[in-house]
C-alpha positions as CSV (number, residue, x, y, z in Angstrom):
1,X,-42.8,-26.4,-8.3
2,X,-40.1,-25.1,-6.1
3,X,-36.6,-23.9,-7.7
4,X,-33.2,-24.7,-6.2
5,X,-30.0,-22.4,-6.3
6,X,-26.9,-24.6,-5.2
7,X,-23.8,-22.1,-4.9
8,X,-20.5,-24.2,-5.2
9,X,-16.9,-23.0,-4.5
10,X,-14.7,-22.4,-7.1
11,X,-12.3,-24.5,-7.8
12,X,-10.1,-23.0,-10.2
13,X,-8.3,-19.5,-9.6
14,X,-8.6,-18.7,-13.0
15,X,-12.4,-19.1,-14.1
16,X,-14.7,-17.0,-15.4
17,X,-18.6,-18.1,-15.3
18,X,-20.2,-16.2,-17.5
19,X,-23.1,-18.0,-17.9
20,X,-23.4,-17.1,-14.2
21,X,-23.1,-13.5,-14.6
22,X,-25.3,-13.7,-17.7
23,X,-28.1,-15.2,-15.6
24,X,-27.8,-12.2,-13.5
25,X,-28.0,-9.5,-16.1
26,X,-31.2,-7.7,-14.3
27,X,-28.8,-7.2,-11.3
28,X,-26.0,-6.0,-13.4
29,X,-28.4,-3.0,-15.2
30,X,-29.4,-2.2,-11.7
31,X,-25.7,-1.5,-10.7
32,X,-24.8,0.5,-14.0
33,X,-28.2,2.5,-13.3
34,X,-27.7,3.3,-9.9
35,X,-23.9,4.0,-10.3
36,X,-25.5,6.8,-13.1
37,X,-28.3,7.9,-11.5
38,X,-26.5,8.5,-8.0
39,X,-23.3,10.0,-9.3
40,X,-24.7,13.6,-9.5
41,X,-28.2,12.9,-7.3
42,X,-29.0,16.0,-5.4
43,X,-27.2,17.9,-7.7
44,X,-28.5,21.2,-9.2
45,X,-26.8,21.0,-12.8
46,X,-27.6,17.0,-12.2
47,X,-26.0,15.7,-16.1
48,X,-24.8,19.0,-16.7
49,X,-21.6,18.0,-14.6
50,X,-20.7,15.2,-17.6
51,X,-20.2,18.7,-19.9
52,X,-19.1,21.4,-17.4
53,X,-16.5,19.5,-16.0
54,X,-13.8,18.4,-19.3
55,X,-15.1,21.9,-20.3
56,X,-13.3,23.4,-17.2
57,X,-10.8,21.3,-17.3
58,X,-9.4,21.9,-20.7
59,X,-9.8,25.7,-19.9
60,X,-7.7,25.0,-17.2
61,X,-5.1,23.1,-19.2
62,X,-5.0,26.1,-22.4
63,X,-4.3,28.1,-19.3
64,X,-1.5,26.6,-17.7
65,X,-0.1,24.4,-19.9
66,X,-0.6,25.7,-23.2
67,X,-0.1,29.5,-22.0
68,X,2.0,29.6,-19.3
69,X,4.2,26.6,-19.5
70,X,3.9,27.0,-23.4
71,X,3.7,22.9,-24.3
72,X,3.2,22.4,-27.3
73,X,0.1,20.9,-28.4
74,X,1.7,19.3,-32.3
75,X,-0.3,22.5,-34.5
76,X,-3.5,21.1,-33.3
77,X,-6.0,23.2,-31.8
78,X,-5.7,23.7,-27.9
79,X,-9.0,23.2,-27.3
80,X,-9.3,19.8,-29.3
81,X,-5.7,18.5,-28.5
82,X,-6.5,18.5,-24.6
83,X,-10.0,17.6,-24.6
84,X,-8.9,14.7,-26.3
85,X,-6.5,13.4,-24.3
86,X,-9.0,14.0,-21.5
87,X,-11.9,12.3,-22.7
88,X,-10.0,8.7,-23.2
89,X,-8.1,9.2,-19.4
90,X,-11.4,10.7,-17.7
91,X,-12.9,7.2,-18.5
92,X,-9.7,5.2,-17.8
93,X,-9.3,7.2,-14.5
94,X,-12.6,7.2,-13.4
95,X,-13.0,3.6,-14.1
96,X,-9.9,2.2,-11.9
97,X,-10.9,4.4,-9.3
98,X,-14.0,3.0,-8.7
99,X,-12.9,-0.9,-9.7
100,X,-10.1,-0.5,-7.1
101,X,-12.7,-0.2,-4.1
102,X,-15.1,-2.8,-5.0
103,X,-14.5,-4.8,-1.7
104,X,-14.3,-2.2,0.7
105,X,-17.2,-0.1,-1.0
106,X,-19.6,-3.0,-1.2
107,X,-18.6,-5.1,2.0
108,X,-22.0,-4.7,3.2
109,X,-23.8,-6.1,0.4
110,X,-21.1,-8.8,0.1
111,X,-21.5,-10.0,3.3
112,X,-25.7,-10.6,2.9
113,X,-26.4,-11.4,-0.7
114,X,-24.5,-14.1,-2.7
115,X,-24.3,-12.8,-6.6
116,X,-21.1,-13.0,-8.5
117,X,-18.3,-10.4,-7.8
118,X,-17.3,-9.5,-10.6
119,X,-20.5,-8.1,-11.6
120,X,-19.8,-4.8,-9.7
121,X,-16.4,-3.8,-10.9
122,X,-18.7,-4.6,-14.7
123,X,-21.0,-2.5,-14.0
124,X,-19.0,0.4,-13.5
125,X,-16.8,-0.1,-16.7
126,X,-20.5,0.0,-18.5
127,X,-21.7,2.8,-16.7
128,X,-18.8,4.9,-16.9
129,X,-19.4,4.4,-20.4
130,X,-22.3,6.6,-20.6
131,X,-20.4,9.2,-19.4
132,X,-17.6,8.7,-21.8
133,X,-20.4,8.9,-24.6
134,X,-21.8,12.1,-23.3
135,X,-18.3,13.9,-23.3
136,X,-17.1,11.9,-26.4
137,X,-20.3,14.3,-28.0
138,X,-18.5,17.5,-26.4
139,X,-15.3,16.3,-28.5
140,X,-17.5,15.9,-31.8
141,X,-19.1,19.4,-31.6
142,X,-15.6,21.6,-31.0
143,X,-14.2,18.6,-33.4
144,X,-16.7,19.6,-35.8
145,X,-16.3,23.5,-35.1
146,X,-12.5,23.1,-36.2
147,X,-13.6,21.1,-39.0
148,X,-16.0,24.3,-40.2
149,X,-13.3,27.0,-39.8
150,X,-10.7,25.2,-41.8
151,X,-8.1,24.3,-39.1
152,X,-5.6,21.6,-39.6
153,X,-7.7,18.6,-38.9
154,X,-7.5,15.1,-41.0
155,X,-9.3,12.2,-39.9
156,X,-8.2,8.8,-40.9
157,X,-9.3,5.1,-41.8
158,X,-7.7,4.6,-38.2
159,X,-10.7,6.6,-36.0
160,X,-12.0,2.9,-36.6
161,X,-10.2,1.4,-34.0
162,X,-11.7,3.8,-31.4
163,X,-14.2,1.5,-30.3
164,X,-11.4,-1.1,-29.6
165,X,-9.4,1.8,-28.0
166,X,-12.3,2.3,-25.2
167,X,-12.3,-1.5,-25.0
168,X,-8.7,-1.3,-24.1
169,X,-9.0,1.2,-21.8
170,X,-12.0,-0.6,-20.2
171,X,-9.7,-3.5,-20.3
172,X,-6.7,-2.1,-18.2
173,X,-8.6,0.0,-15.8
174,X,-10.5,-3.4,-15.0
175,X,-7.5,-5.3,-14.8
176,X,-5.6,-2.1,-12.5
177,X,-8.9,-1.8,-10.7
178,X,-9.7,-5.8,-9.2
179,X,-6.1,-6.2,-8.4
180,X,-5.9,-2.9,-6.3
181,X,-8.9,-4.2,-4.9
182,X,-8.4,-7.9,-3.8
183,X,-4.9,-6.1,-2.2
184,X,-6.7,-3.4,-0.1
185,X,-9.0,-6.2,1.4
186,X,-6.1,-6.5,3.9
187,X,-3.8,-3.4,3.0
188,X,-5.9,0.0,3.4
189,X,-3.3,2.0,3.0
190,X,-2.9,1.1,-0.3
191,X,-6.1,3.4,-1.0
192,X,-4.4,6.2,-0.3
193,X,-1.5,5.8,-2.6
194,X,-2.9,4.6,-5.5
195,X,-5.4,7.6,-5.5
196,X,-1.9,9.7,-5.5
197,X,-0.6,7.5,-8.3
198,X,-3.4,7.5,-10.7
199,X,-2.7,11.7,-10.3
200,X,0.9,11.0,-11.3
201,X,0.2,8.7,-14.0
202,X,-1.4,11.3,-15.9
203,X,1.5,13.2,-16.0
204,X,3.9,9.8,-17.5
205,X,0.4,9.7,-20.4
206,X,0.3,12.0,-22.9
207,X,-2.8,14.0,-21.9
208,X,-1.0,17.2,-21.7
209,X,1.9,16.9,-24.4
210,X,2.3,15.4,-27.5
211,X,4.4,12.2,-27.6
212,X,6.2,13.1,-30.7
213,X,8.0,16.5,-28.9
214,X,9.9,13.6,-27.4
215,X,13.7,11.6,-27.9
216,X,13.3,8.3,-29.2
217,X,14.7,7.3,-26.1
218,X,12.0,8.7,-24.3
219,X,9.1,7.7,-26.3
220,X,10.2,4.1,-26.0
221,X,9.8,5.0,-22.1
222,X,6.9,6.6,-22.9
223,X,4.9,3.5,-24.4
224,X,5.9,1.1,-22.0
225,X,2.7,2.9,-20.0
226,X,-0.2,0.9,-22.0
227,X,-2.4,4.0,-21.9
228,X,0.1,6.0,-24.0
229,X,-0.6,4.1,-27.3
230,X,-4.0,4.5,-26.6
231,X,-4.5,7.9,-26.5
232,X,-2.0,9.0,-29.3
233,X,-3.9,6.2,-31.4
234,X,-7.2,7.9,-30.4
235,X,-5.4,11.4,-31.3
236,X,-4.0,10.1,-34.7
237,X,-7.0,8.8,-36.1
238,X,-9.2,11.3,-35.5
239,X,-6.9,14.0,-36.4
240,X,-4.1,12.9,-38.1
241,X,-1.5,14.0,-36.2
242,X,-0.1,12.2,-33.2
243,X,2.6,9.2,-33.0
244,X,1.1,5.6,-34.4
245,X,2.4,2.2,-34.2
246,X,1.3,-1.3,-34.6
247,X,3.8,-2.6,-32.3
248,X,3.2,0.0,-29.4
249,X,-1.0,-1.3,-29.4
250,X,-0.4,-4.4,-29.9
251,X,1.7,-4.1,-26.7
252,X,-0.7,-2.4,-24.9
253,X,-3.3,-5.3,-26.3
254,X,-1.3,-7.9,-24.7
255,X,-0.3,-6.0,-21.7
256,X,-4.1,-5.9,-21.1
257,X,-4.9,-9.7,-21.3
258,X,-2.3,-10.8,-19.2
259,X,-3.1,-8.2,-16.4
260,X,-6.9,-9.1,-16.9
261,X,-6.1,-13.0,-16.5
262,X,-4.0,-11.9,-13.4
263,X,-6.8,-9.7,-11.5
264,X,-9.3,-12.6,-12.7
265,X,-6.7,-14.9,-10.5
266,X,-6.3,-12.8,-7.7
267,X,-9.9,-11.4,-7.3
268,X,-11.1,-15.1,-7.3
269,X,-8.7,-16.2,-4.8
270,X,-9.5,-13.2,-2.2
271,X,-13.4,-13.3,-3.1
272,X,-13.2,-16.6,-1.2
273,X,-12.3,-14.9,2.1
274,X,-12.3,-11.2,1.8
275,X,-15.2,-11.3,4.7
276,X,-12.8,-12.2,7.3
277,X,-10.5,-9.2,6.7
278,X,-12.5,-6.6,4.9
């Protein structure tokens, strides 16, 4: 008995079959394992690189930003205060990095095999995840150490919301990522500046600074970036000390929707053609 596969256009912009993508799940944990397995491939340290590198980085950032320039880091450790803020924008950088070259990136395979789209720009989300995870346990143990030596640590019934924080940031980075995408089909350029602007958007999210050093004017500035609630959310509930509000997540909540039900829009209307200009 002989099985038949009929692919049919899509005929609505905004549609998401996931009973599609579900029916490809064996595809989808191939992508997230080969994303993981050939990040660091030929690699002496190989996984090593997940703990070595926010471990260098937030050396670099007591360095310069908490000993030269001086910034304040709200009386929380140095250490914990920038590891942090760099755990939640690693993942959130990382992830629209590698969402925003799905086309271009996997025009090859695009062109040969039909499979739905969307299952690439997924897949790394999931498996960015993992590495997330693996640095999220560098946070615990120096989290823990400060916890051990008294320091002026408080966790809170809001380190619950943490898993919806990393949905969030999965959210946006998606959203960000397939838009930036579907655009540099037939832009290139555009690759080139927004790897410039994710580096500037660090410095408008309070990785390196605590939001509450800030005018009221200027926090209001501050959380109209979506990331920002996110990570001082993430800061506050884990430590108690950082600058919470319902109304600045539940901004960022529904700034993420609505950009996710635009990229689905756009990224279904270029997927349709993206051969001929890729």
């Amino acid at each position: 008995m002989g099985y038949t596969t009929v692919i049919k256009p899509k005929n609505k912009l905004f549609e998401v079959d996931l009973k599609e993508i579900w029916r490809y799940r064996d595809l989808f944990s191939m992508f997230v394992k080969r994303d993981i397995i050939t990040q660091y491939k030929q690699t002496i340290l190989g996984p090593a690189w997940f703990f070595i590198q926010p471990a260098l980085t937030t050396i670099m950032y007591m360095v310069v930003f908490g000993g030269i320039a001086g910034i304040s880091t709200d009386g929380l450790p140095q250490p914990l205060f920038y590891l942090s803020g760099i755990v939640c924008w690693q993942y959130f950088a990382d992830c629209l990095n590698k969402t925003s070259s799905t086309f271009t990136t996997n025009q090859g395979i695009f062109g040969k095999v039909y499979f739905p789209r969307l299952i690439v720009p997924l897949s790394t989300v999931t498996s960015n995840l993992v590495r997330m995870g693996i640095q999220f346990l560098l946070f615990l143990a120096v989290y823990i150490y400060y916890l051990i030596v008294g320091a002026s640590v408080a966790p809170n019934a809001y380190a619950l919301l943490i898993p919806v924080l990393i949905l969030m940031l999965a959210g946006l980075s998606l959203g960000f990522g397939i838009i930036i995408s579907s655009m540099t089909t037939k832009y290139r350029d555009l690759t080139i500046l927004f790897t410039f602007i994710v580096q500037l958007w660090m410095y408008a999210t309070p990785v390196i600074y605590p939001l509450s050093t800030m005018s009221p004017k200027r926090q209001w500035i501050m959380a109209l970036n979506p990331v920002t609630s996110i990570l001082e959310t993430f800061k506050y509930g884990t430590m108690g000390v950082g600058t919470f509000s319902w109304g600045m997540l539940g901004y960022s909540f529904a700034f993420m929707v609505v950009l996710l039900a635009i990229g689905i829009v756009v990224f279904n209307k270029v997927q349709r053609s993206f051969m001929d200009t890729v």
